[in-house]
N, C-alpha and C positions, 0 to 999 in steps of 0.2 A: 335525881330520880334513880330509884335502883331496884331491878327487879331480879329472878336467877339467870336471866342472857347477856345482859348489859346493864352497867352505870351509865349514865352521865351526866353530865354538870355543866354552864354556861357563865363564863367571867364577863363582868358588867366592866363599863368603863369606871365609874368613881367607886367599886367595891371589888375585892376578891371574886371570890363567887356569890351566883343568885338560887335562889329555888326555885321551880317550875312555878309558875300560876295557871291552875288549868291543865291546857294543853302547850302552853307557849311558855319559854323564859323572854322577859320584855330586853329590850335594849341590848342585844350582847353583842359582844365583840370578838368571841367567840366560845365555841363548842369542844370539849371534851367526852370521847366514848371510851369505854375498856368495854369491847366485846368479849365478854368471858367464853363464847365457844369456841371463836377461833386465838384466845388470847391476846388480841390484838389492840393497839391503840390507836384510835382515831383522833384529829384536831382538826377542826376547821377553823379559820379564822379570816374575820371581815374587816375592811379597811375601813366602813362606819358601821355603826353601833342601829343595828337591825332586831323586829321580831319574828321567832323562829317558833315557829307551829310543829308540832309533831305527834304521829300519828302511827299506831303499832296493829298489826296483825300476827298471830301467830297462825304459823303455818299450819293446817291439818295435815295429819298420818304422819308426820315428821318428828320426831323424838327432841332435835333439840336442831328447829333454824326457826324465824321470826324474819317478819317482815318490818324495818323499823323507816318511818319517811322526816325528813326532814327540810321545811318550806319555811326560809326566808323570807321575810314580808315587809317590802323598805316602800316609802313614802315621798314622792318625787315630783315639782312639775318642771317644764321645760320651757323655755319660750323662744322663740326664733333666733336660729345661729348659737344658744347654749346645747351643750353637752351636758353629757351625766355617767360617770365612768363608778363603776362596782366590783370589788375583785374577791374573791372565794378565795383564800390558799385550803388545800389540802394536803395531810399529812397522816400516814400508813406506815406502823411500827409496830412490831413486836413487843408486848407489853412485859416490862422488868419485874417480875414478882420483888414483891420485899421481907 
């Protein structure tokens, strides 16, 4: 997905990268952003393979900020005495022109 504030992309488990469907890329394992305003690289990444819904506003009166959401949507039941443990890594980097 790539508009003039940010790309980003979502790696599937059994593929490279996926394309958005919608509003959501299905199954990822994680998330790739290049915010172009602030230059930056975003990575998230999930220890199972989740769908992630997303959802953008652009800010009014503001030249160049965006409001961009990003909602995880994992599928679980539980049953007495099981657990169920989910982990987000994130990562914030200065993105390397090429």
């Amino acid at each position: 997905l790539k508009n003039e504030d940010y790309d980003i992309e979502s790696q599937a488990e059994h593929s490279s990268f996926q394309r958005k469907r919608g509003q959501c890329f299905k199954k990822s394992n994680a998330i790739s952003l290049l915010d172009k305003i602030n230059n930056t690289d975003i990575q998230l990444d999930f220890n199972l393979p989740v769908d992630v819904y997303i959802s953008s506003n652009k800010k009014e009166n503001w030249s160049r900020a965006y409001n961009l959401n990003l909602h995880p949507q994992i599928h679980f039941q539980l049953y007495p005495l099981e657990t169920f443990e989910f982990t987000i890594s994130f990562k914030l980097s200065k993105h390397k022109s090429s």
